[in-house]
Jmol script that loads the backbone (N, CA, C; Angstrom):
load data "model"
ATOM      1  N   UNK A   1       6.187   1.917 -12.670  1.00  0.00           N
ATOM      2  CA  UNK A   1       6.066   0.654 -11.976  1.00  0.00           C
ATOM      3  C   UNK A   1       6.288   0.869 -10.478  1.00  0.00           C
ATOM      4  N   UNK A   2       5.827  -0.084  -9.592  1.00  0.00           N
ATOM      5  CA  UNK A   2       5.579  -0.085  -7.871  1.00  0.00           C
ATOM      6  C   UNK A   2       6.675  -1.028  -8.138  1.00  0.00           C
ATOM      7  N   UNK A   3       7.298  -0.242  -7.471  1.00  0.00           N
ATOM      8  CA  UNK A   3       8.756  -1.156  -6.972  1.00  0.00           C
ATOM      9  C   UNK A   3       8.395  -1.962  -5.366  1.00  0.00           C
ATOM     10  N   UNK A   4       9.459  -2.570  -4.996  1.00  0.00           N
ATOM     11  CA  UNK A   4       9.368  -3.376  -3.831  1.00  0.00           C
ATOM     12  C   UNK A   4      10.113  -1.874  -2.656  1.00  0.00           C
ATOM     13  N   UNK A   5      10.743  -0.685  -3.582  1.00  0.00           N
ATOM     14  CA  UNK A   5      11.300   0.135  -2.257  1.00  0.00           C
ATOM     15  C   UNK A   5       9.806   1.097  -2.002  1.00  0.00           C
ATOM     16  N   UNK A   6       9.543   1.132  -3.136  1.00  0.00           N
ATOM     17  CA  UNK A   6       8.077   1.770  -3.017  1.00  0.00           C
ATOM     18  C   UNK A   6       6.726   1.677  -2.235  1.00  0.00           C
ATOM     19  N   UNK A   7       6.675  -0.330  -2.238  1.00  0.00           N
ATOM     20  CA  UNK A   7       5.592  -0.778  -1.245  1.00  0.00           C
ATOM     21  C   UNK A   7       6.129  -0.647  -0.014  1.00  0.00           C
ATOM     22  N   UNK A   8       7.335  -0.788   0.579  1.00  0.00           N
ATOM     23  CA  UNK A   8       8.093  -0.191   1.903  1.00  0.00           C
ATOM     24  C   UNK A   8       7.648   1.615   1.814  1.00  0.00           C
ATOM     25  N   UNK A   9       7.576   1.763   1.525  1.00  0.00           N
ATOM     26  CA  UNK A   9       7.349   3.471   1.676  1.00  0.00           C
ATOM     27  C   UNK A   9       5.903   3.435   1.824  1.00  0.00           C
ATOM     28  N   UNK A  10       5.420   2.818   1.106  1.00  0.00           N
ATOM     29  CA  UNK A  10       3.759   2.986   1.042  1.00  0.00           C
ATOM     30  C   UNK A  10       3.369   2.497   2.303  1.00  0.00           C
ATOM     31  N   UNK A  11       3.801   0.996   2.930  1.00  0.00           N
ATOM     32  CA  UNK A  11       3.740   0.478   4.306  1.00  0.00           C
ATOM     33  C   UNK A  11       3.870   1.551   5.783  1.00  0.00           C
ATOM     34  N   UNK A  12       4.845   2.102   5.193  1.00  0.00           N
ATOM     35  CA  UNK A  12       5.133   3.221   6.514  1.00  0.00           C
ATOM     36  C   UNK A  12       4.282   4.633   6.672  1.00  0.00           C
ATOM     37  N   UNK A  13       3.943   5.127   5.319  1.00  0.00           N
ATOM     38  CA  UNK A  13       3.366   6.146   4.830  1.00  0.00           C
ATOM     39  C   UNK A  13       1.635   5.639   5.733  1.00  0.00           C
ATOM     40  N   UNK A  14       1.428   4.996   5.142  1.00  0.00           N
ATOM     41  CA  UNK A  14      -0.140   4.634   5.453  1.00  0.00           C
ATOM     42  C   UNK A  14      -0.319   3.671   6.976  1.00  0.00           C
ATOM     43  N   UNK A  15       1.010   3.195   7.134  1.00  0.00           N
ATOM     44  CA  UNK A  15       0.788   2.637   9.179  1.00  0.00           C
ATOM     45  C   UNK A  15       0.254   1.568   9.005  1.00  0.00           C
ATOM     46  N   UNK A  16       0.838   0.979   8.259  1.00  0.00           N
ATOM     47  CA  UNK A  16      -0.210  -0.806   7.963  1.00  0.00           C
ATOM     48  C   UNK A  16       0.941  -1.643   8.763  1.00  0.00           C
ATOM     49  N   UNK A  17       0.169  -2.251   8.805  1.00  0.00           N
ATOM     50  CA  UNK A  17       0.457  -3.585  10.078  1.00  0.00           C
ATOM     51  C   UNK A  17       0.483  -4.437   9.483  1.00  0.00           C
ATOM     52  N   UNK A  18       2.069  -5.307   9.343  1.00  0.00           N
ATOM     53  CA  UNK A  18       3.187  -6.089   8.397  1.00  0.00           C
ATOM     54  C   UNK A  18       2.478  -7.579   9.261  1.00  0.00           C
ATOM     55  N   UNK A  19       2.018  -8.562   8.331  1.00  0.00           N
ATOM     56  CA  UNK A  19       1.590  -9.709   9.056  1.00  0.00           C
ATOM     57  C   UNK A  19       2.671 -10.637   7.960  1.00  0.00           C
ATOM     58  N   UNK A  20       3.446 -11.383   8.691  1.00  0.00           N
ATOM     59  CA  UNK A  20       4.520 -12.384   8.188  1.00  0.00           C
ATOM     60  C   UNK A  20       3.914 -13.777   8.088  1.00  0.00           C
ATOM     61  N   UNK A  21       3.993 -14.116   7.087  1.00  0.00           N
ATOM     62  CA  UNK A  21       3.530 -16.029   6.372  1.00  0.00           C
ATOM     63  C   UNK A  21       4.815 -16.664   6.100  1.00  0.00           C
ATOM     64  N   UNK A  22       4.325 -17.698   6.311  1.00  0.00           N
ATOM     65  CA  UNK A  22       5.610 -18.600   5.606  1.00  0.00           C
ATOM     66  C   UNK A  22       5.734 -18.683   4.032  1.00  0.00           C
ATOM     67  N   UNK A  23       5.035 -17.608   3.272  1.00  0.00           N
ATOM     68  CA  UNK A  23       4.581 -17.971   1.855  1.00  0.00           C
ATOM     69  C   UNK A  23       5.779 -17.127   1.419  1.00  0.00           C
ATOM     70  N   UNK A  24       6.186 -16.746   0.095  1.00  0.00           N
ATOM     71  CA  UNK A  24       7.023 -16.013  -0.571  1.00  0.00           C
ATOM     72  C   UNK A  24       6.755 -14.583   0.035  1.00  0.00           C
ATOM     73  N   UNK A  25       5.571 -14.314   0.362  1.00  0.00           N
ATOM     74  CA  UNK A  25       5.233 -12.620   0.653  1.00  0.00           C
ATOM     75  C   UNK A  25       4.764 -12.247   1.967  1.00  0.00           C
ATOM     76  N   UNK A  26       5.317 -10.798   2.666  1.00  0.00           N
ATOM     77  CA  UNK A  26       3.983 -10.973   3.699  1.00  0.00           C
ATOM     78  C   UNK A  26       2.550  -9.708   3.441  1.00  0.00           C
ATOM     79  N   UNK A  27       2.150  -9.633   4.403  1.00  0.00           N
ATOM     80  CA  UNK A  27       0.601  -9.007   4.143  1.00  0.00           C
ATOM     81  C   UNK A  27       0.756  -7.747   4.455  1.00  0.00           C
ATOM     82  N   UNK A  28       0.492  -6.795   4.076  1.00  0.00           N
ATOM     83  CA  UNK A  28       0.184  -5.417   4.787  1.00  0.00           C
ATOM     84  C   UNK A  28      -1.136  -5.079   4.883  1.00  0.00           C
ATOM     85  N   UNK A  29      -1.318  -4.264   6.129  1.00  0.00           N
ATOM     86  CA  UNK A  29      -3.218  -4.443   6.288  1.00  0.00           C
ATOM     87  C   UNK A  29      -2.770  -3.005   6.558  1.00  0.00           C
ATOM     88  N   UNK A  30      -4.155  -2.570   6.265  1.00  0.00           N
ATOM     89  CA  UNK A  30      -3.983  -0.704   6.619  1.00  0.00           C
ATOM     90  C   UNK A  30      -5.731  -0.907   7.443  1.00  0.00           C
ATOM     91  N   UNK A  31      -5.493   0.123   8.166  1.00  0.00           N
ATOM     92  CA  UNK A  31      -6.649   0.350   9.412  1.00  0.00           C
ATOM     93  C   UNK A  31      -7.062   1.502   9.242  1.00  0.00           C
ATOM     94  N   UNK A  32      -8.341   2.451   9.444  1.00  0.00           N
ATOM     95  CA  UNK A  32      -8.608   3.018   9.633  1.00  0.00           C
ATOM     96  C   UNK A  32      -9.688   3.212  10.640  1.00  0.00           C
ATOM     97  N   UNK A  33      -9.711   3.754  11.379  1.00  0.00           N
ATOM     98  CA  UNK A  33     -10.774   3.615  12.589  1.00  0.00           C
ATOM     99  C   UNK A  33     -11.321   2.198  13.127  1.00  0.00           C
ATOM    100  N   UNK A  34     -10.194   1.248  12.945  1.00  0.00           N
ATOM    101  CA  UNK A  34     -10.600   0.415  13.714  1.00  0.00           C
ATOM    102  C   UNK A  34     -10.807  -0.806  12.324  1.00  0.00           C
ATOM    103  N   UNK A  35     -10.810  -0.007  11.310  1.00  0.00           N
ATOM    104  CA  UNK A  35     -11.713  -1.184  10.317  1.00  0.00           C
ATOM    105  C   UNK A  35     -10.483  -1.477   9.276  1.00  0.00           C
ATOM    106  N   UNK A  36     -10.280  -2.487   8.474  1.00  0.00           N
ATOM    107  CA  UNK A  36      -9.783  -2.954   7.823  1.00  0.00           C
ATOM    108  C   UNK A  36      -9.949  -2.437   6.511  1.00  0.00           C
ATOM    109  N   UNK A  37      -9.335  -1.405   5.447  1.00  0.00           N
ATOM    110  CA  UNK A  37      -9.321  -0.692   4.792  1.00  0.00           C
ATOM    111  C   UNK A  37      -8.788  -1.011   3.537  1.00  0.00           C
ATOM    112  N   UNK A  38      -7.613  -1.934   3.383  1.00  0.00           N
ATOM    113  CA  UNK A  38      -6.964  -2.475   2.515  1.00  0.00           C
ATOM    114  C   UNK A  38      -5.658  -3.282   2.990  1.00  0.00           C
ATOM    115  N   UNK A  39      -5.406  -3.823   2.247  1.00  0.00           N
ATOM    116  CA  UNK A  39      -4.472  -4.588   2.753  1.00  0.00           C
ATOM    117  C   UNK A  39      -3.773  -5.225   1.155  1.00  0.00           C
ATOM    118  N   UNK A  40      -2.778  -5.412   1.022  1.00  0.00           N
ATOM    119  CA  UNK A  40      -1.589  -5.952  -0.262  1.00  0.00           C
ATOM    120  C   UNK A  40      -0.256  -6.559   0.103  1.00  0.00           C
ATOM    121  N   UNK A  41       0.357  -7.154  -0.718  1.00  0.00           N
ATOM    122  CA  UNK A  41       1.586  -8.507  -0.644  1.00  0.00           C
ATOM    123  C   UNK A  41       2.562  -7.557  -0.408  1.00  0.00           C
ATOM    124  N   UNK A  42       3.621  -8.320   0.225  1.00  0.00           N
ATOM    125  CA  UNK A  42       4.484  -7.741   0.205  1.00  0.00           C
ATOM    126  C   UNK A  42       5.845  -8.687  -0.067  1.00  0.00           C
ATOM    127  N   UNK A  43       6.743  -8.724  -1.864  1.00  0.00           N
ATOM    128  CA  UNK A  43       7.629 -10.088  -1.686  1.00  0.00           C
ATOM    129  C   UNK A  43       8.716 -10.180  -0.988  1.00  0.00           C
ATOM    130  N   UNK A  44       8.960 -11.007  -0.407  1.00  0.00           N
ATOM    131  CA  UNK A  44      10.383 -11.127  -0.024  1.00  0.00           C
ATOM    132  C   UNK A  44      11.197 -11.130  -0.562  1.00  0.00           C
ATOM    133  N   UNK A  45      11.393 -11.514  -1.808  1.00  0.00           N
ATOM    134  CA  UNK A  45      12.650 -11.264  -2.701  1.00  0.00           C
ATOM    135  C   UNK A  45      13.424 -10.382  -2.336  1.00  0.00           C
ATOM    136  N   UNK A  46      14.829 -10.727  -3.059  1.00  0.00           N
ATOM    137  CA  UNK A  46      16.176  -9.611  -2.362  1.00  0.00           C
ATOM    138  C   UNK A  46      16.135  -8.737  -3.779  1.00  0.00           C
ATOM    139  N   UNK A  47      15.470  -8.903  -4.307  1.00  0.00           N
ATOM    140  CA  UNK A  47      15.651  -7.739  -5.599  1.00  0.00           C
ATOM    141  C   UNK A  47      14.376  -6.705  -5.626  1.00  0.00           C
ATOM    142  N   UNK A  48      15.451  -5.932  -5.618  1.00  0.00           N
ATOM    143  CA  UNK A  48      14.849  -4.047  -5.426  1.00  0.00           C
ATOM    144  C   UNK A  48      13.897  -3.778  -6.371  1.00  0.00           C
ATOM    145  N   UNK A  49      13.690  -4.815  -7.846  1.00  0.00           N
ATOM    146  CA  UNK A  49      13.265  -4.335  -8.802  1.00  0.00           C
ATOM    147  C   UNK A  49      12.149  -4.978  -9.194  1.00  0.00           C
ATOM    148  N   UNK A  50      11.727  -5.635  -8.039  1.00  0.00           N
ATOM    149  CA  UNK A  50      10.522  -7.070  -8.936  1.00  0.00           C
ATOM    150  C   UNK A  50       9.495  -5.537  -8.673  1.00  0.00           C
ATOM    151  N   UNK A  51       8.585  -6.159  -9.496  1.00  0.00           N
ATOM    152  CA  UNK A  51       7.154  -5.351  -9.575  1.00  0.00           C
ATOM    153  C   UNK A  51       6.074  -5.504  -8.710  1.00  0.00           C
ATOM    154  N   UNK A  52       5.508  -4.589  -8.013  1.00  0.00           N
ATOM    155  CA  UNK A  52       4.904  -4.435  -6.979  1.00  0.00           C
ATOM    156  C   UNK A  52       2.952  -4.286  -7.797  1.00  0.00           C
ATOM    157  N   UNK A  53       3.312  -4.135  -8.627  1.00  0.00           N
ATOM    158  CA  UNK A  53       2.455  -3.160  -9.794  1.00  0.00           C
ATOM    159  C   UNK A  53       0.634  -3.685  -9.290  1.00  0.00           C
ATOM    160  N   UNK A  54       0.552  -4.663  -8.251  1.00  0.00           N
ATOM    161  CA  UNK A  54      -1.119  -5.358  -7.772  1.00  0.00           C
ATOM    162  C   UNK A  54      -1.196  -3.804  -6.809  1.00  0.00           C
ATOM    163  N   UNK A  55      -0.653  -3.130  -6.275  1.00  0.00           N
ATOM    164  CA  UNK A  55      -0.478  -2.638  -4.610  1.00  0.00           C
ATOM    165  C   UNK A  55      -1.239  -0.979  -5.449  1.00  0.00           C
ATOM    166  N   UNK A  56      -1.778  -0.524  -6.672  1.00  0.00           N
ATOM    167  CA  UNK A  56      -2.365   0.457  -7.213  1.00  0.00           C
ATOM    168  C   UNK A  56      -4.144   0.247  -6.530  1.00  0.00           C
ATOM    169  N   UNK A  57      -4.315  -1.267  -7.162  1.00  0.00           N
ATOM    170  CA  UNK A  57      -5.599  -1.818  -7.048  1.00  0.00           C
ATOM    171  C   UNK A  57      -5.888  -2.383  -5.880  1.00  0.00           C
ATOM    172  N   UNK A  58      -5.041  -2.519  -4.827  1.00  0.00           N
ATOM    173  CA  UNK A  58      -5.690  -3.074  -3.850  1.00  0.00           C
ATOM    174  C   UNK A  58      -5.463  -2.132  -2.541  1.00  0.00           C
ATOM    175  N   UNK A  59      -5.155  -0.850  -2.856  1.00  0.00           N
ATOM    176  CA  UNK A  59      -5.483   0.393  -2.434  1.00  0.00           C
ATOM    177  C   UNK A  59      -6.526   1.649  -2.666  1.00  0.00           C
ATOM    178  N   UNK A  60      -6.907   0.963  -3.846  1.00  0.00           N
ATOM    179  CA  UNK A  60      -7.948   1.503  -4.706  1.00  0.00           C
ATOM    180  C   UNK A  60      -7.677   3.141  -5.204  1.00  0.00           C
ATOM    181  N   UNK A  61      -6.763   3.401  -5.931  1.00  0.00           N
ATOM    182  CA  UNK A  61      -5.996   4.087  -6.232  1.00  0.00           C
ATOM    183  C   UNK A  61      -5.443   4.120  -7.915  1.00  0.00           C
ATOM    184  N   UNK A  62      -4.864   4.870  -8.471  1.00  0.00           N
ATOM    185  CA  UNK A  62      -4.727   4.778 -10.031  1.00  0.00           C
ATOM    186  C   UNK A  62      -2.554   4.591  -9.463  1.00  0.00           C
ATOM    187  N   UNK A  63      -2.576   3.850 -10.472  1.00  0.00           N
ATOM    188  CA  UNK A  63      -0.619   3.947 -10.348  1.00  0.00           C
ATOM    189  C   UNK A  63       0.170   5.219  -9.942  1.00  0.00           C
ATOM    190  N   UNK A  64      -0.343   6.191 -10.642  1.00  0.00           N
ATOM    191  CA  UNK A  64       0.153   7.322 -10.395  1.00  0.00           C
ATOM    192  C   UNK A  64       0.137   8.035  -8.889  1.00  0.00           C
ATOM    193  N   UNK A  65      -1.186   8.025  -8.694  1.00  0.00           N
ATOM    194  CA  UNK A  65      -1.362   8.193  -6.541  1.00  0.00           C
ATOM    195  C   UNK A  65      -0.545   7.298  -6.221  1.00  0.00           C
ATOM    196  N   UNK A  66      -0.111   5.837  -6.400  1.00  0.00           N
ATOM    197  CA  UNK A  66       0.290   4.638  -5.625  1.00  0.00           C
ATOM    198  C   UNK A  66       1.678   5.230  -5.581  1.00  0.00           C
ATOM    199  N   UNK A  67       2.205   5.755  -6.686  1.00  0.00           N
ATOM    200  CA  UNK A  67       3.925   6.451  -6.530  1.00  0.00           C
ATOM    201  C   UNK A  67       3.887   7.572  -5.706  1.00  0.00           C
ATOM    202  N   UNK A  68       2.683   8.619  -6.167  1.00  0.00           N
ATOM    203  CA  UNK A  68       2.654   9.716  -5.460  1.00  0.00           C
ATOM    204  C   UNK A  68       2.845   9.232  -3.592  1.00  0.00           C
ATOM    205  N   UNK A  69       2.402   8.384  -3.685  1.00  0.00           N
ATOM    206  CA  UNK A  69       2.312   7.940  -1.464  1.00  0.00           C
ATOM    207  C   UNK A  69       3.728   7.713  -1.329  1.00  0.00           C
ATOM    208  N   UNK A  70       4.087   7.153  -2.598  1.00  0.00           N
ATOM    209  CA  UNK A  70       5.074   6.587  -1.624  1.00  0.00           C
ATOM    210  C   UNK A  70       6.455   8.009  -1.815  1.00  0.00           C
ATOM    211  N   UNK A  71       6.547   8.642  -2.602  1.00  0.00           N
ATOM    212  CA  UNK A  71       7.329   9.662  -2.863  1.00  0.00           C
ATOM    213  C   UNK A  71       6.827  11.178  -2.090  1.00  0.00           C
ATOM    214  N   UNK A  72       5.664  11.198  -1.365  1.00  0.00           N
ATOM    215  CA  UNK A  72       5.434  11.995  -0.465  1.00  0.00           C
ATOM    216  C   UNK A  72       4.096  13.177  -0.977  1.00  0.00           C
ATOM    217  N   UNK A  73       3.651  13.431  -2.106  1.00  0.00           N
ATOM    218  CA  UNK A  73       2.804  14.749  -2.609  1.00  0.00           C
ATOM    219  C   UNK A  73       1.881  13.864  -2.158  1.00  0.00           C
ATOM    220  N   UNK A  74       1.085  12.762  -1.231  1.00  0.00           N
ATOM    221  CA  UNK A  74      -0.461  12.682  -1.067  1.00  0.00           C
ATOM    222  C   UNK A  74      -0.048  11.799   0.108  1.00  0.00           C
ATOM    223  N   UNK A  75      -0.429  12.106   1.176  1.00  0.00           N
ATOM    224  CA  UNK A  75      -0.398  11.963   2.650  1.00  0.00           C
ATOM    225  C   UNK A  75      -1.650  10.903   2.919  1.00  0.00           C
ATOM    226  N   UNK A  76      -1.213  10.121   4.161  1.00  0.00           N
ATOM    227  CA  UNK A  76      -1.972   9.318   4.595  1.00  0.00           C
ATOM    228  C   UNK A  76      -3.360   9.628   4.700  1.00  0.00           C
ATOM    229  N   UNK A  77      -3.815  10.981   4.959  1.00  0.00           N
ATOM    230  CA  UNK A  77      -5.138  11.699   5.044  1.00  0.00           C
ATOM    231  C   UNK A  77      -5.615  12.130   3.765  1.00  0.00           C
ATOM    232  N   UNK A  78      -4.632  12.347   2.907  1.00  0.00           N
ATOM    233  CA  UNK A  78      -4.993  12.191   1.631  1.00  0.00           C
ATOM    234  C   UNK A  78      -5.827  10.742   0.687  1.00  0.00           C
ATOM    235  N   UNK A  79      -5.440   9.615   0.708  1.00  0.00           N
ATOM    236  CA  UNK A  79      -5.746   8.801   0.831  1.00  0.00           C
ATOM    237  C   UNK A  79      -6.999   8.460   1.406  1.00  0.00           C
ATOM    238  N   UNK A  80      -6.826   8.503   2.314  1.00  0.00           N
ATOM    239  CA  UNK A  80      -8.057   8.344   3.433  1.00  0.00           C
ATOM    240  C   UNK A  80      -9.344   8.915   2.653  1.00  0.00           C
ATOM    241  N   UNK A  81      -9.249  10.405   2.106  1.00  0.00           N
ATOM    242  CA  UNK A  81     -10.711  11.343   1.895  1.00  0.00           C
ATOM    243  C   UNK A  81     -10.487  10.622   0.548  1.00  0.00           C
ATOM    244  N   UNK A  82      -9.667  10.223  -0.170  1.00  0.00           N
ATOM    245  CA  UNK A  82      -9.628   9.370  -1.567  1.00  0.00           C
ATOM    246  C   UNK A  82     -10.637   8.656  -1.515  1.00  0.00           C
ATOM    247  N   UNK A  83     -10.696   7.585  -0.203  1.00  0.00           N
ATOM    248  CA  UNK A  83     -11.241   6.490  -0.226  1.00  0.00           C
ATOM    249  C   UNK A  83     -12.641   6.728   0.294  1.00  0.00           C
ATOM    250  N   UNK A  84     -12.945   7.795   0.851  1.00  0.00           N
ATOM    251  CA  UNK A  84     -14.229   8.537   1.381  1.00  0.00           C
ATOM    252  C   UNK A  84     -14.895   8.725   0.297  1.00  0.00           C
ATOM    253  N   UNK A  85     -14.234   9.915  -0.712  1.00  0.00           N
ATOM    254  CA  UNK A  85     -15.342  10.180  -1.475  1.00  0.00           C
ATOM    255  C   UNK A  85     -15.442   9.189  -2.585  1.00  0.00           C
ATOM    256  N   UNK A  86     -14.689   8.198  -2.500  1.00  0.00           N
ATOM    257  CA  UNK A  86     -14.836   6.878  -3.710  1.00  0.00           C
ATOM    258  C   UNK A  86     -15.995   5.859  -2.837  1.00  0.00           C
ATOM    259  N   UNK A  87     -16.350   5.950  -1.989  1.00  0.00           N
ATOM    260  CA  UNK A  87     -17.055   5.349  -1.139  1.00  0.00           C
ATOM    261  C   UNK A  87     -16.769   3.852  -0.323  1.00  0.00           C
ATOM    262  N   UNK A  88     -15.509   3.746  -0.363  1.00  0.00           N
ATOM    263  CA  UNK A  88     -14.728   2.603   0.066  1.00  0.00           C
ATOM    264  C   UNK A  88     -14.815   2.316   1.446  1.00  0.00           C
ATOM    265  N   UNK A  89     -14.737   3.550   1.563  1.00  0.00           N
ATOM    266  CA  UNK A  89     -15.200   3.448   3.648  1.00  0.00           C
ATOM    267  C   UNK A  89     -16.091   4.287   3.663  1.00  0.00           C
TER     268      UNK A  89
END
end "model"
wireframe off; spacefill off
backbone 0.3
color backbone group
């Protein structure tokens, strides 16, 4: 499971740009050359443990990469050629 310490890791890992709502969550947008690449919730809740578990698919990614980012074996450039040869960008 994508924890909430996990989508914080994934946020920093990949350089997405934290947009704050007045809603329960805020937005993370990830950029790449200028273009808008993905973007996923982020809750506010004070518990460490709610499930993050949307932030696989809206990275376009399998669960397992989505832990791997945030625990360090697949790098922001990793990702990136992910999304290259999946044809996403």
């Amino acid at each position: 499971m994508v924890t909430k310490e996990h989508a914080h890791k994934i946020v920093e890992k990949l350089k997405a740009q934290i947009h704050s709502k007045k809603k329960a969550h805020d937005l993370a947008i990830v950029y790449h050359e200028g273009k808008r690449v993905a973007s996923f919730g982020l809750r506010r809740g004070s518990r460490k443990d709610l499930g993050h578990d949307h932030i696989p698919h809206d990275l376009h990614v399998s669960p397992r990469v989505c832990i791997d980012l945030a625990q360090c074996p697949v790098s922001r450039e990793d990702w990136i050629k992910m999304l290259i040869d999946k044809g996403v960008i």
